[in-house]
N, C-alpha and C positions, 0 to 999 in steps of 0.2 A: 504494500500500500504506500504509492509516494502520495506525501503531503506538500510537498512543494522540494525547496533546496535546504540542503540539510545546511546544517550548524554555521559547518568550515564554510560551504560555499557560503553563504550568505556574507559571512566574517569577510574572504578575499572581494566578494565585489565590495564590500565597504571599502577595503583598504586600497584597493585600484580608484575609487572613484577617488578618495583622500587623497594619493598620492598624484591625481590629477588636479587635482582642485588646488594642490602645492605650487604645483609647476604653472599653473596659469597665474596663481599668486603672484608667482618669483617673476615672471614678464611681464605683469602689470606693475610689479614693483621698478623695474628697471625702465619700463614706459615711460613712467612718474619723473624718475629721476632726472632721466633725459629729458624729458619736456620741464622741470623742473630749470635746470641748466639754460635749455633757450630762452625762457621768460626772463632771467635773468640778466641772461647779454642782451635782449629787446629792452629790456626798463633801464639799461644803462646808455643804450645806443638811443632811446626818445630822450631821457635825462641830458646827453649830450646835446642831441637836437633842439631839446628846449631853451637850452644855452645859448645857440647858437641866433636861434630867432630872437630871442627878446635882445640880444645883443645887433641885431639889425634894425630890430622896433625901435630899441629905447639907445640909441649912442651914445658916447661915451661924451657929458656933458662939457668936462675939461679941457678936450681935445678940440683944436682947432680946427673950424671946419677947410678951408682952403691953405691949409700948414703943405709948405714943398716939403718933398720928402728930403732925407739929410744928404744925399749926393749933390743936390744942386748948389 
């Protein structure tokens, strides 16, 4: 009389489906990290580019507007 999957099997599909459920972990973990990485260099590359505009917007008040450059 089978009643279904005995003990062990039941036991090994748990542990297969576990040790998969691991391993998808561990690539969504390194996903992570990597995409963790890019936002990083993005928010210091806009960081710089924010610089760089308001330094276009707003000029440097002290600085002479028609000053020759020092070769002449």
């Amino acid at each position: 009389m089978a009643d279904g999957p005995s003990p062990e099997d039941r036991l090994m599909a748990v542990e297969m489906a576990l040790a998969h459920l691991q391993h998808d972990v561990e690539q969504m973990h390194e996903v992570l990290i990597a995409m963790q990485r890019e936002l990083k260099a993005a928010h210091r590359q806009v960081t710089l580019l924010e610089g760089k505009v308001r330094a276009l917007e707003f000029p440097d008040a002290d600085a002479p507007i028609d000053e020759k450059p020092p070769h002449y």
